[in-house]
C-alpha atoms as a printed R data frame, in Angstrom:
    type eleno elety resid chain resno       x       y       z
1   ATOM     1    CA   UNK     A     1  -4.767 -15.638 -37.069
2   ATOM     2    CA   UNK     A     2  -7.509 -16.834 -34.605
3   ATOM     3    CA   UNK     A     3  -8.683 -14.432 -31.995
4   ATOM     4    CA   UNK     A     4  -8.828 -16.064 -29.109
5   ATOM     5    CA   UNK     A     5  -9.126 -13.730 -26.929
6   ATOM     6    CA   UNK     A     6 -10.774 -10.142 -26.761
7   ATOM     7    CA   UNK     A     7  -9.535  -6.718 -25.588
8   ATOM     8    CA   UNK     A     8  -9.653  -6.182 -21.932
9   ATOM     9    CA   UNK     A     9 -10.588  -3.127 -19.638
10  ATOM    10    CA   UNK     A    10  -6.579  -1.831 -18.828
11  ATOM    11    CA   UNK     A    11  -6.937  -0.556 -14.907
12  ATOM    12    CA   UNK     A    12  -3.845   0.722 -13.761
13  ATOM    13    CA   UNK     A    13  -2.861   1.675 -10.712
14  ATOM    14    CA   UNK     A    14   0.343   4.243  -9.738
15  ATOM    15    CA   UNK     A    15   1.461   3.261  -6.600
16  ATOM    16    CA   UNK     A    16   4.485   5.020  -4.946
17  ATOM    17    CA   UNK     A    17   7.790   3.477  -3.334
18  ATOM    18    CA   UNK     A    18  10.696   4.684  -2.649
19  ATOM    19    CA   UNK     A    19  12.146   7.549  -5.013
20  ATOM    20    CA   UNK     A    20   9.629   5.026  -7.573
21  ATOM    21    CA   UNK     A    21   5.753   5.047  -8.581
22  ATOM    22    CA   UNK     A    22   5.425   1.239  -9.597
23  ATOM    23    CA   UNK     A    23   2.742   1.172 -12.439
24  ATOM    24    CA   UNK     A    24   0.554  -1.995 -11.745
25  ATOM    25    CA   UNK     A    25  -1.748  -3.123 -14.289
26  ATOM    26    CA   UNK     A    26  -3.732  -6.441 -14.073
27  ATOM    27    CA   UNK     A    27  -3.510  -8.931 -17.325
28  ATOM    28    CA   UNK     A    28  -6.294 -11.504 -17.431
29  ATOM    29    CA   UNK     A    29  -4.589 -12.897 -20.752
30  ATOM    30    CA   UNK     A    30  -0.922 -13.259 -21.540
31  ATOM    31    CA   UNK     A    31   0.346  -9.394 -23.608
32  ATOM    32    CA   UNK     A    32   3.604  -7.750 -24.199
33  ATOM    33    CA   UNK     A    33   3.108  -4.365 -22.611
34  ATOM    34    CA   UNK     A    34   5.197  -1.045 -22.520
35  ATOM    35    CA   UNK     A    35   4.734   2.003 -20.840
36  ATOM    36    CA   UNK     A    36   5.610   5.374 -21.971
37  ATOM    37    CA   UNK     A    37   6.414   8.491 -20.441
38  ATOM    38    CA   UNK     A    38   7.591  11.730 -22.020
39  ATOM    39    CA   UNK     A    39   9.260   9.545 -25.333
40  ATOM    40    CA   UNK     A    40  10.825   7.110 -22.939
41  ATOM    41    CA   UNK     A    41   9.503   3.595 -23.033
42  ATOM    42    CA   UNK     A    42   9.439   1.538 -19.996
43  ATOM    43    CA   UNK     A    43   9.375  -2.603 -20.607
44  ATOM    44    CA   UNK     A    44   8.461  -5.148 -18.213
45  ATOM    45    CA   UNK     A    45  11.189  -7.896 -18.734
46  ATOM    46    CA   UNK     A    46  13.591 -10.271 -16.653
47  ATOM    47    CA   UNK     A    47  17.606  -9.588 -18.390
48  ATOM    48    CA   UNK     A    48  16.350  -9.203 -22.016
49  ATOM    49    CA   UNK     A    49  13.411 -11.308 -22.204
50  ATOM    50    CA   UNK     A    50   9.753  -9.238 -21.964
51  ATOM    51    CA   UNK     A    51   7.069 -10.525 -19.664
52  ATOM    52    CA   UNK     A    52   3.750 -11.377 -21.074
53  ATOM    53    CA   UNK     A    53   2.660 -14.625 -18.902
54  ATOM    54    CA   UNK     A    54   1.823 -12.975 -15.537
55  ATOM    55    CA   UNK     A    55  -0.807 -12.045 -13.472
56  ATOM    56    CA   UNK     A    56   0.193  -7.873 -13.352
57  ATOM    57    CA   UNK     A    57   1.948  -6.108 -15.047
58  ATOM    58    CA   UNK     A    58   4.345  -3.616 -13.121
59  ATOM    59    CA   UNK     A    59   6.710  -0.767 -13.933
60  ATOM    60    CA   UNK     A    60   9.001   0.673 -12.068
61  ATOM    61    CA   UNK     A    61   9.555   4.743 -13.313
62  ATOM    62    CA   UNK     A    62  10.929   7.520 -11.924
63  ATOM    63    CA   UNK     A    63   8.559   9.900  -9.590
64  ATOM    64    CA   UNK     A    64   9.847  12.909 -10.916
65  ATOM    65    CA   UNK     A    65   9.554  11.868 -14.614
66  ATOM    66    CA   UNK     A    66   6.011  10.753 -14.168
67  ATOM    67    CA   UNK     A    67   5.666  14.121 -12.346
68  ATOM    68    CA   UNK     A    68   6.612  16.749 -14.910
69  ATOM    69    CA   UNK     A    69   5.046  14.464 -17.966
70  ATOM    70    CA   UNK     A    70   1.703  14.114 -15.772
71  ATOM    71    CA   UNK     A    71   0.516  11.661 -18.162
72  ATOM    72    CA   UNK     A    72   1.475   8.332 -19.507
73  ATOM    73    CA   UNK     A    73   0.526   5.773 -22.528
74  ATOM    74    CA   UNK     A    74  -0.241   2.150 -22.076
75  ATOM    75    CA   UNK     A    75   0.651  -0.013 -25.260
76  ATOM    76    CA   UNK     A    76  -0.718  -3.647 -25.185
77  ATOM    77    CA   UNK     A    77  -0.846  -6.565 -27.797
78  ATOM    78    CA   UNK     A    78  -1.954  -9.934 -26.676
79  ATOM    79    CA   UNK     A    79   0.533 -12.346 -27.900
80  ATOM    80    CA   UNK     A    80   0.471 -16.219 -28.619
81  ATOM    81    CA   UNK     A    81   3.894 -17.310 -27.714
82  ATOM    82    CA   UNK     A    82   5.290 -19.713 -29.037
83  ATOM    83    CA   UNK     A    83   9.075 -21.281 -29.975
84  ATOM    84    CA   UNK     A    84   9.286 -19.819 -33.294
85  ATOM    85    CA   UNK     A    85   7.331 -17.394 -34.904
86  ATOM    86    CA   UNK     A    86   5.297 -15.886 -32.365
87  ATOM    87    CA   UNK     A    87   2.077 -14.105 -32.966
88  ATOM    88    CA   UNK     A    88   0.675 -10.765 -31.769
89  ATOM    89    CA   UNK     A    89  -2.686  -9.141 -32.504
90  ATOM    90    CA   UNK     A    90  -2.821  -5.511 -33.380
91  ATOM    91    CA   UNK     A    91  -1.449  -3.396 -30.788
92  ATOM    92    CA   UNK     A    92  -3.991  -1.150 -28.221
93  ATOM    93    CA   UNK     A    93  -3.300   1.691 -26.555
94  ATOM    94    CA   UNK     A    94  -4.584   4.322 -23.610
95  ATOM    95    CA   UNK     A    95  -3.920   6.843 -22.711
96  ATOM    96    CA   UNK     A    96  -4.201   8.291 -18.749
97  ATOM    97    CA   UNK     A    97  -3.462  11.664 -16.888
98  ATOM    98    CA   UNK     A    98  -2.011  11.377 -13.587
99  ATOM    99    CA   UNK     A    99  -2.332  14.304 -10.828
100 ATOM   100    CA   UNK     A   100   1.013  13.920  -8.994
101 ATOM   101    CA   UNK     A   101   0.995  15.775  -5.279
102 ATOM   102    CA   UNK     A   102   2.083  19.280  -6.626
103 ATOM   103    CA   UNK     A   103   0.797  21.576  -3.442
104 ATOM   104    CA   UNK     A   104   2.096  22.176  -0.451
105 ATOM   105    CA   UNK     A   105  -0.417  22.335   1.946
106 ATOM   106    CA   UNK     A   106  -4.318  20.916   2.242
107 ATOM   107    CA   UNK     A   107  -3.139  17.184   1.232
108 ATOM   108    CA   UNK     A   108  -6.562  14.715   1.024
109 ATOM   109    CA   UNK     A   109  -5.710  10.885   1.807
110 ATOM   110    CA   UNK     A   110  -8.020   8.447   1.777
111 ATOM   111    CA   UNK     A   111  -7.497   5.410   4.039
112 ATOM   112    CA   UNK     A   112  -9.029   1.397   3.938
113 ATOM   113    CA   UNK     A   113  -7.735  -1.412   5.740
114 ATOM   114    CA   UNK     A   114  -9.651  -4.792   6.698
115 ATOM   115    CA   UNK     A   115 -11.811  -4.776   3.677
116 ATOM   116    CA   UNK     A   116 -12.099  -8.608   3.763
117 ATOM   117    CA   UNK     A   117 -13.302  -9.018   0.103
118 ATOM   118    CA   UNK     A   118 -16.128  -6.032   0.508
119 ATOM   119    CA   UNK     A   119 -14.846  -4.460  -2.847
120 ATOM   120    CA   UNK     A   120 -18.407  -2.407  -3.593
121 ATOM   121    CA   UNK     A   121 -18.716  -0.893   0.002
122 ATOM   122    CA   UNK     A   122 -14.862  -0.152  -0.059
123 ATOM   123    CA   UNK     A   123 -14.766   1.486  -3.489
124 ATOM   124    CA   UNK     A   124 -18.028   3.278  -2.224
125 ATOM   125    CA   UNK     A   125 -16.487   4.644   1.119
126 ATOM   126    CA   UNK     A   126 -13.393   5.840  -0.383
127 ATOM   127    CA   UNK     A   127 -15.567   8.715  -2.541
128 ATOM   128    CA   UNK     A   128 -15.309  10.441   0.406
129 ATOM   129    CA   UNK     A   129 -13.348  13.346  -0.805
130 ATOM   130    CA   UNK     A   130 -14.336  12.555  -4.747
131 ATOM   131    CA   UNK     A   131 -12.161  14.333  -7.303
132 ATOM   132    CA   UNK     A   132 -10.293  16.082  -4.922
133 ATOM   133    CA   UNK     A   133  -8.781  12.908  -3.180
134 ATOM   134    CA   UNK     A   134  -4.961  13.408  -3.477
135 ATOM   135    CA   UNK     A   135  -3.478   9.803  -2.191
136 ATOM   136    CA   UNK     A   136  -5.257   6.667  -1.899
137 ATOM   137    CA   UNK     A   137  -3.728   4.354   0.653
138 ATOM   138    CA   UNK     A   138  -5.027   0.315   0.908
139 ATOM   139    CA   UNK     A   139  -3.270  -0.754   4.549
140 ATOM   140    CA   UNK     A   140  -3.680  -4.816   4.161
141 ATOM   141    CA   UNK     A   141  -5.665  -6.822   4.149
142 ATOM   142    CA   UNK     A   142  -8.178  -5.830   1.300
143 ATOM   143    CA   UNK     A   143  -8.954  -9.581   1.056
144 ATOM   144    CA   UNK     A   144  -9.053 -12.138   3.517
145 ATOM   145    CA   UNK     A   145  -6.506 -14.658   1.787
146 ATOM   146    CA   UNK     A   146  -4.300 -14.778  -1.100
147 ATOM   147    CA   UNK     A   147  -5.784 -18.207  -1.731
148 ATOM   148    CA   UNK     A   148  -6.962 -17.121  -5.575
149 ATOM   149    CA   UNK     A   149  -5.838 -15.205  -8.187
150 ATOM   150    CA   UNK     A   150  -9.116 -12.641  -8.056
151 ATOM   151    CA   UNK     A   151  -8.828 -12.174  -4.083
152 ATOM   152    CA   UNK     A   152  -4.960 -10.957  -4.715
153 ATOM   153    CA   UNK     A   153  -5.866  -8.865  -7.366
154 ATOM   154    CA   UNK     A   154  -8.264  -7.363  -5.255
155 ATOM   155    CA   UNK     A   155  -6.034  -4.012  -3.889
156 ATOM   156    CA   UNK     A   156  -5.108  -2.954  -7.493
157 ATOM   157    CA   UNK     A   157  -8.996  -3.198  -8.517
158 ATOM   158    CA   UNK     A   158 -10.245  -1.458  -6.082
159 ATOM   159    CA   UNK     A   159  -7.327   1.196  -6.409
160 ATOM   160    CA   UNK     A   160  -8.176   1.691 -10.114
161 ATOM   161    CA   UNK     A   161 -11.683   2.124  -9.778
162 ATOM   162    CA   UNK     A   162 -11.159   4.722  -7.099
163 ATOM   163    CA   UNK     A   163  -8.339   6.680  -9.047
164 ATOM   164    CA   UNK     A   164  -8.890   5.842 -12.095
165 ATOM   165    CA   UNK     A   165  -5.339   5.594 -12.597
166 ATOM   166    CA   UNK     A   166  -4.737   9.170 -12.727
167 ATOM   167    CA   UNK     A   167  -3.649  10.023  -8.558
168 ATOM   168    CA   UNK     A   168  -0.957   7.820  -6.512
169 ATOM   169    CA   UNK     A   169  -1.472   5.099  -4.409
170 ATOM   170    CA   UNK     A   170   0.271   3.619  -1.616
171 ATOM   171    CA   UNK     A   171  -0.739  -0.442  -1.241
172 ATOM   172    CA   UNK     A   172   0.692  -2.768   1.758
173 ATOM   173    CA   UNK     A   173   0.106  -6.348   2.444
174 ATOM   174    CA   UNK     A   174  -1.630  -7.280   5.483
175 ATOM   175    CA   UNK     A   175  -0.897 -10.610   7.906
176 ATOM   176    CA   UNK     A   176  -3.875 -12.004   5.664
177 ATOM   177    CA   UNK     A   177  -2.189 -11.631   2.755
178 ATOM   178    CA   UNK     A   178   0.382 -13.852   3.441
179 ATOM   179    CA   UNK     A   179  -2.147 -16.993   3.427
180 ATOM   180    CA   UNK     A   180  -2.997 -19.025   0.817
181 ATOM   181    CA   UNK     A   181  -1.339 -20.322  -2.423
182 ATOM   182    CA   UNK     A   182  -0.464 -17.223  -4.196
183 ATOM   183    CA   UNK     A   183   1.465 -15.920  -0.868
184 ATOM   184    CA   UNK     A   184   4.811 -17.054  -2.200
185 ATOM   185    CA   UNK     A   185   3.862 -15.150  -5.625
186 ATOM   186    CA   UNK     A   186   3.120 -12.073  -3.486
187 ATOM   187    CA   UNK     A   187   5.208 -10.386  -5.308
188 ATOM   188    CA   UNK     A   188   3.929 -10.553  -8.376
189 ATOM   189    CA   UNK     A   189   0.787  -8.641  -7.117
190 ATOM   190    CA   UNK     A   190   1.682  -5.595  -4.909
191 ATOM   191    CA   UNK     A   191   4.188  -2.833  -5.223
192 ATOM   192    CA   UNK     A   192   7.676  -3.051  -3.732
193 ATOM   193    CA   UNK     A   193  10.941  -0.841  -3.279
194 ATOM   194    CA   UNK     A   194  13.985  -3.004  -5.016
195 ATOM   195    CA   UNK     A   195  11.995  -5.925  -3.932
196 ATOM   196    CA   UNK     A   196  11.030  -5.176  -0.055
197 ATOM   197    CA   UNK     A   197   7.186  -4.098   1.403
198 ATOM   198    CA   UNK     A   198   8.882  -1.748   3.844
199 ATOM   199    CA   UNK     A   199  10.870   2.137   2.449
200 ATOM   200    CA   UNK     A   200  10.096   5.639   2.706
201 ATOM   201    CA   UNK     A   201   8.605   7.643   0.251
202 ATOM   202    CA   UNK     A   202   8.263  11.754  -0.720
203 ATOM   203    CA   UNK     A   203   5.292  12.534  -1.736
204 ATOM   204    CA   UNK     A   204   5.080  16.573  -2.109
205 ATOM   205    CA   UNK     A   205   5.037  17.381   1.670
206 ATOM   206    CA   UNK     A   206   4.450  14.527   2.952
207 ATOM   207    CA   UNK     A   207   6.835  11.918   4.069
208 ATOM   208    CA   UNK     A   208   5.718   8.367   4.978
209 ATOM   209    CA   UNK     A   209   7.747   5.459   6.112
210 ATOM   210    CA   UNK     A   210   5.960   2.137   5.273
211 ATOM   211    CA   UNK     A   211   6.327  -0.770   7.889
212 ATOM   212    CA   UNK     A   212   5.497  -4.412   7.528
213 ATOM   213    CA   UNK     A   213   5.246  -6.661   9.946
214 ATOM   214    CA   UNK     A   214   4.318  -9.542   8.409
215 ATOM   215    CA   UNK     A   215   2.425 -12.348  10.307
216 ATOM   216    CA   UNK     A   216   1.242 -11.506  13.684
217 ATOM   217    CA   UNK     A   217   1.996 -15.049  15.739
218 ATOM   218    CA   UNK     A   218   5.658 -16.064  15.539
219 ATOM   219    CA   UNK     A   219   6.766 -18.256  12.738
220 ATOM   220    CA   UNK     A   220   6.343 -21.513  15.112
221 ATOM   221    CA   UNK     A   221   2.549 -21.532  15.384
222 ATOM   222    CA   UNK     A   222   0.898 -24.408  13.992
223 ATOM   223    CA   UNK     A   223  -1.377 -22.289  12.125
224 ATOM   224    CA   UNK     A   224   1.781 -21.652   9.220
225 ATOM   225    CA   UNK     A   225   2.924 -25.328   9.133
226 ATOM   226    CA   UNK     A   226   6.674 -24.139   8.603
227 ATOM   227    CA   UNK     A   227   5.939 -21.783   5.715
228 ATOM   228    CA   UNK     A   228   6.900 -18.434   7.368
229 ATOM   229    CA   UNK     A   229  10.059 -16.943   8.218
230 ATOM   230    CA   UNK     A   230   9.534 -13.357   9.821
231 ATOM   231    CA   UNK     A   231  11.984 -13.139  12.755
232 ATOM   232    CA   UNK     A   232  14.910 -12.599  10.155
233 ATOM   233    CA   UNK     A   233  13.185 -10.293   7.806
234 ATOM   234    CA   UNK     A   234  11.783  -8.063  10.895
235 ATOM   235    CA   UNK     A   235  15.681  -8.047  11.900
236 ATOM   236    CA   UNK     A   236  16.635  -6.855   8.248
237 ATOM   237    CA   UNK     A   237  13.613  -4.277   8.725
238 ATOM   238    CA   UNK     A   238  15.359  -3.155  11.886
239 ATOM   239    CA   UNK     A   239  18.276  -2.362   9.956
240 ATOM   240    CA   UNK     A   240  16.581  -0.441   7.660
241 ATOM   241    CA   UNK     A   241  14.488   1.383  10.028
242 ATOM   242    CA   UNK     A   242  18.299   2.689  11.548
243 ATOM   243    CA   UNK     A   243  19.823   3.621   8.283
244 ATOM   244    CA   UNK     A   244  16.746   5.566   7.493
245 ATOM   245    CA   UNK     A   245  17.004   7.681  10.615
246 ATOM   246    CA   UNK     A   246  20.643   8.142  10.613
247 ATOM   247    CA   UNK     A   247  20.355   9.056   6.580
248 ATOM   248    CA   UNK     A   248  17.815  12.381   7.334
249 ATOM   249    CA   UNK     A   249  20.593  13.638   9.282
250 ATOM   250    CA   UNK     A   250  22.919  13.992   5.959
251 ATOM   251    CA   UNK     A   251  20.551  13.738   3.475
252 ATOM   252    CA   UNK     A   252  19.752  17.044   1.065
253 ATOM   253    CA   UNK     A   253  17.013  18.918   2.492
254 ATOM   254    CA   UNK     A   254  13.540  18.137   1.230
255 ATOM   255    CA   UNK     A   255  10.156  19.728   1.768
256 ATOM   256    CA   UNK     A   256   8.497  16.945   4.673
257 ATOM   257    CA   UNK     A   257   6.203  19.502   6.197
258 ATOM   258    CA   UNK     A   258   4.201  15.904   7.346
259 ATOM   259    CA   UNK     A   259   5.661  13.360   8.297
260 ATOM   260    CA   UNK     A   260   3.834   9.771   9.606
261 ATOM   261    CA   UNK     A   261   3.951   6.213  10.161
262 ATOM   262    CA   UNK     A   262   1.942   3.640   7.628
263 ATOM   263    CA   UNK     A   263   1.901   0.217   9.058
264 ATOM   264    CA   UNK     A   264  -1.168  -2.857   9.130
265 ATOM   265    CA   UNK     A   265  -0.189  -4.025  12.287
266 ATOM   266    CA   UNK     A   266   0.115  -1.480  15.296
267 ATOM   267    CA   UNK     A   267   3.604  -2.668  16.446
268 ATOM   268    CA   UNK     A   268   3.461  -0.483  19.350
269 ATOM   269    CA   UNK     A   269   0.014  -2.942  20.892
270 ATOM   270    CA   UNK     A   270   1.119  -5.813  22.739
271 ATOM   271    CA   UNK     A   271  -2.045  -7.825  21.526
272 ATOM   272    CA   UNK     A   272  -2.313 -10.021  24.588
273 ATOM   273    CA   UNK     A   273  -5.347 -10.962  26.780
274 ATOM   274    CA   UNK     A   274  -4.247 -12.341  30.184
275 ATOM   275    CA   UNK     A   275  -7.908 -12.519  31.123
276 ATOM   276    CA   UNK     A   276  -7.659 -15.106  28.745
277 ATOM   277    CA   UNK     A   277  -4.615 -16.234  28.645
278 ATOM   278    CA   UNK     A   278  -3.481 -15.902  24.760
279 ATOM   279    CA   UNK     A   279  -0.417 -15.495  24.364
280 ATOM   280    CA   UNK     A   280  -0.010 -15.971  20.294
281 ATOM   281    CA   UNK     A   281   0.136 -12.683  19.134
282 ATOM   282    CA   UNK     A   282   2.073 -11.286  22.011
283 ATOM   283    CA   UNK     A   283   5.264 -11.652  19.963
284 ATOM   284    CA   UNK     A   284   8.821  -9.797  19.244
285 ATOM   285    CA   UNK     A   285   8.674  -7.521  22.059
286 ATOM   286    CA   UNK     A   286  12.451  -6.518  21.751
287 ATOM   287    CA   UNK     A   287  12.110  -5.751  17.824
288 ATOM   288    CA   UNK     A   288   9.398  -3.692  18.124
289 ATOM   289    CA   UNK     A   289  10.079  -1.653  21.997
290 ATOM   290    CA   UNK     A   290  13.588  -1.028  19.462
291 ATOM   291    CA   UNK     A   291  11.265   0.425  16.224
292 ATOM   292    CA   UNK     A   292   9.443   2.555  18.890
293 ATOM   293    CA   UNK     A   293  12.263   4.443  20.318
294 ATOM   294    CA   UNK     A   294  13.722   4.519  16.971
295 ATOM   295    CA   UNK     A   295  10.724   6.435  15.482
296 ATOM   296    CA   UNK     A   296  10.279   8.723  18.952
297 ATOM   297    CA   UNK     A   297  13.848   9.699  18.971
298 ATOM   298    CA   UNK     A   298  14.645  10.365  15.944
299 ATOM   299    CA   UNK     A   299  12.030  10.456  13.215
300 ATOM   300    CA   UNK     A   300   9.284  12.575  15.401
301 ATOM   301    CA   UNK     A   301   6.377  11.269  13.293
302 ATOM   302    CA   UNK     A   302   3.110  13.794  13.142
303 ATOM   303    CA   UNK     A   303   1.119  10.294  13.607
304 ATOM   304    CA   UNK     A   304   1.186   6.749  13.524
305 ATOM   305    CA   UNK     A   305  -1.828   5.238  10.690
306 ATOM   306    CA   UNK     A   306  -2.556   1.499  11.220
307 ATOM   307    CA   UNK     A   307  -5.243  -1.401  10.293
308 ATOM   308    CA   UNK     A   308  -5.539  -5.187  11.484
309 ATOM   309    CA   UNK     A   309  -7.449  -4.578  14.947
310 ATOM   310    CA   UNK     A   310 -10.835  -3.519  12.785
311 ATOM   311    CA   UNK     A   311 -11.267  -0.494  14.525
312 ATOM   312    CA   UNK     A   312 -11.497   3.342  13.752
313 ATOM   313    CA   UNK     A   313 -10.514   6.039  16.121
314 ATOM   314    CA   UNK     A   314  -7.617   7.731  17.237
315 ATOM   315    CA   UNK     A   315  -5.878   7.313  20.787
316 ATOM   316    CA   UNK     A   316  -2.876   9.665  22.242
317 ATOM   317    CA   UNK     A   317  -0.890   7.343  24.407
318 ATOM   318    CA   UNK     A   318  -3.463   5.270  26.402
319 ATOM   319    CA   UNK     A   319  -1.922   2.425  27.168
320 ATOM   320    CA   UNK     A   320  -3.979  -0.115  26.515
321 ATOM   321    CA   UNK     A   321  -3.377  -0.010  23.295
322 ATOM   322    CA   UNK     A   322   0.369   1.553  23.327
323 ATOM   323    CA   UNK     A   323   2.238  -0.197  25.551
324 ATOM   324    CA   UNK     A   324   5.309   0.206  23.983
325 ATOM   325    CA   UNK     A   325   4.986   4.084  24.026
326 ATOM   326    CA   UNK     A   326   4.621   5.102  21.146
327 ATOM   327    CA   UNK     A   327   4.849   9.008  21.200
328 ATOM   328    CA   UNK     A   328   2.526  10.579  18.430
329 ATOM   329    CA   UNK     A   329  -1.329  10.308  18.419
330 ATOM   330    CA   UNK     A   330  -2.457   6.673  16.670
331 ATOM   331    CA   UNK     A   331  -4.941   6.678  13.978
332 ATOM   332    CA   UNK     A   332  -6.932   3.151  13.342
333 ATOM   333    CA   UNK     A   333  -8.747   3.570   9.742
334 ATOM   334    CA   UNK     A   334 -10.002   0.364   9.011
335 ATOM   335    CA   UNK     A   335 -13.528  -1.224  10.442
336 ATOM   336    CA   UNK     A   336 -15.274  -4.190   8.426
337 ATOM   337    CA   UNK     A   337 -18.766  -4.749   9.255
338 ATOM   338    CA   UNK     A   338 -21.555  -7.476   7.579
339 ATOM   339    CA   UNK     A   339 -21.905  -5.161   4.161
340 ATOM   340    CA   UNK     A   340 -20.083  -2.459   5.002
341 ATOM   341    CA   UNK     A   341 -16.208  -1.352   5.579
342 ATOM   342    CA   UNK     A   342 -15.290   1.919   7.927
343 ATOM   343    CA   UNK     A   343 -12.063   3.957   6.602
344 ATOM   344    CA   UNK     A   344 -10.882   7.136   7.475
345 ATOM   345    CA   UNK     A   345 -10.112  10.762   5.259
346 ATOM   346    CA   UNK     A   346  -7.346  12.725   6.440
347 ATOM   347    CA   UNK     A   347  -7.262  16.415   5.123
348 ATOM   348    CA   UNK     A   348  -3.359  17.746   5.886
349 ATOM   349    CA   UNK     A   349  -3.922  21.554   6.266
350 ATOM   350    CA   UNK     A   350  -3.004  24.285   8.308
351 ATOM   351    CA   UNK     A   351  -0.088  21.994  10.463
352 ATOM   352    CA   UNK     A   352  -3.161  19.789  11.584
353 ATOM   353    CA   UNK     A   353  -4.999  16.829  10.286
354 ATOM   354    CA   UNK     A   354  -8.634  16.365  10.213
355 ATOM   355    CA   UNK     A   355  -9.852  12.736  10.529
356 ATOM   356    CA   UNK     A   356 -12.964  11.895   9.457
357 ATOM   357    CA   UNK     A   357 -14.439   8.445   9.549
358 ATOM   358    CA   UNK     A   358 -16.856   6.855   7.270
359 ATOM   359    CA   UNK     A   359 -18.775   4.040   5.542
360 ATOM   360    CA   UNK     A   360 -20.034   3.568   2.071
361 ATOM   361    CA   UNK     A   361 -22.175   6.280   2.252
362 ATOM   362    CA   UNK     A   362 -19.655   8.716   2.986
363 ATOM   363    CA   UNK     A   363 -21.083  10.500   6.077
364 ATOM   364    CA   UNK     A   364 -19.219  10.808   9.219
365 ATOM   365    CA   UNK     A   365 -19.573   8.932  11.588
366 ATOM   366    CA   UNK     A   366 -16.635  10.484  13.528
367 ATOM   367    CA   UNK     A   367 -13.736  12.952  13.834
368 ATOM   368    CA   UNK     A   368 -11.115  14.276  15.612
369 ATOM   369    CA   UNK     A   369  -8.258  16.066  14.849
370 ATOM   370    CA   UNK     A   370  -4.224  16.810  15.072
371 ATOM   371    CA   UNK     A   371  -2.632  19.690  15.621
372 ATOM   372    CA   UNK     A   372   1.499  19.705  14.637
């Protein structure tokens, strides 16, 4: 058989959602891949048939199985497919440890939004808290289109080469994300809960509820030429956003000794400048007013964390920027600048968080804190 292709670097990333970690691994060339966990083998296929033409490849395991094993095995073999008699070269394998959120208190999370493309600066800033980083969040936009298949793969990269594949990830989509030709695909690329961008999610103490807005204009604006349709899913989001609070009323007891909000867009900002006159982005007012009081009356976040406005810094009900009343303190981590990106580490200890925001060379440029 003719090698056409040769072995490629396997980068995984764990990412977590829902009850779920969703093992995402990029594939330059087409493979038949399995994961396995503690004896089990998990396959990526669609009603029978295996996967091997795609762009990732993603499995969906069980949190508490990945937990206990705390490692897992990647099996590969690039395959020519064909009608009959398909072909398959020798079959490679890696293995990878994974550090799962075991303690309870003195959590590390590492926070980027707005990267825009700046991959080296973003992969730099993120060392902040080096081997000790417990959760690496990407908040959207990590590129500034989905117009190729190398700016979409961009969150996973840069999640690897920060973790290594061995500590969990949370990854959103941004309003960026949703442009360009692989939009539609989007879900081939990032993450998802039973095939949504918004759930909840345990992670030892911590609890997060992950929000997506989508676009920020309404689904109208010339700028999206019909391809958009937002109003409806926000409505569906709505609906989840109620069942979740209602459900930790009856739900067994878990340990959530933190608790916040993980959105790219600050839903609680009317982004509208009358000086101005825009009016674009000042957009479903009633939806999110509704997630606001939702959240205040019955979820009682610690914090809200949020990208898109490129800014870093916290605010505690100024309104300004919180029109909507929002009632816990609101954390911006994301800042792009010409060749360098601003996030934020957050260090969950002692019922307060310590913020800390930095560049690629990891010094501080700022901090505050949070007291619970």
């Amino acid at each position: 058989m003719k090698h056409r292709f040769s072995a490629f670097e396997i980068c995984p990333a764990v990412c977590a959602a829902g009850e779920n970690y969703i093992i995402c691994v990029p594939t330059p060339v087409p493979v038949l891949m399995s994961v396995f966990i503690a004896g089990e083998e998990f396959t990526n296929d669609f009603c029978g048939v295996k996967i091997s033409s795609t762009h990732v490849q993603k499995f969906t395991v069980p949190q508490a199985l990945l937990d206990r094993a705390k490692k897992y095995t990647v099996v590969y073999e690039i395959i020519y497919r064909e009608a009959y008699s398909s072909k398959k070269e020798a079959p490679v394998r890696e293995n990878f440890a994974f550090q799962p959120i075991e303690k309870t208190d003195d959590i590390r999370i590492y926070h980027l939004s707005d990267v825009h493309g700046r991959k080296d600066p973003a992969i730099s800033a993120a060392q902040y808290f080096g081997s000790a980083l417990d959760l690496l969040i990407l908040n959207g936009d990590i590129s500034s289109s989905s117009q190729t298949v190398e700016e979409t793969l961009l969150p996973l990269k840069i999640a690897f080469y920060v973790t290594k594949g061995q500590k969990p990830c949370i990854i959103t989509r941004g309003n960026h994300d949703l442009r360009g030709l692989l939009a539609e695909r989007i879900d081939e690329f990032y993450p998802l809960d039973h095939g949504l961008f918004y759930y909840s999610v345990y992670l030892g103490p911590i609890r997060i509820m992950v929000l997506d807005c989508g676009e920020d204009k309404n689904d109208d604006h010339s700028e999206y030429a019909g391809t958009i349709a937002f109003h409806k899913y926000r409505q569906k989001e709505t609906a989840f956003i109620q069942d979740t609070v209602a459900l930790q009323g009856r739900e067994k007891p878990r340990s959530d000794r933190y608790r916040f909000v993980l959105s790219h867009i600050p839903f609680m900002h009317t982004d509208y400048d009358p000086q101005r006159g825009v009016h674009e982005f000042d957009i479903e007012q009633d939806t999110y007013s509704y997630w606001v009081k939702l959240l205040n009356d019955n979820w009682k976040p610690d914090f809200g964390l949020f990208g898109h406005i490129h800014r870093i810094g916290m605010i505690r009900g100024e309104a300004k920027f919180n029109e909507k009343g929002f009632a816990a303190p609101i954390v911006f981590g994301g800042k792009p600048l010409d060749d360098d990106v601003f996030g934020c580490a957050i260090r969950l200890k002692d019922n307060r968080a310590e913020i800390s925001f930095n560049g690629k060379d990891c010094t501080p440029v700022q901090k505050c804190y949070i007291m619970f």
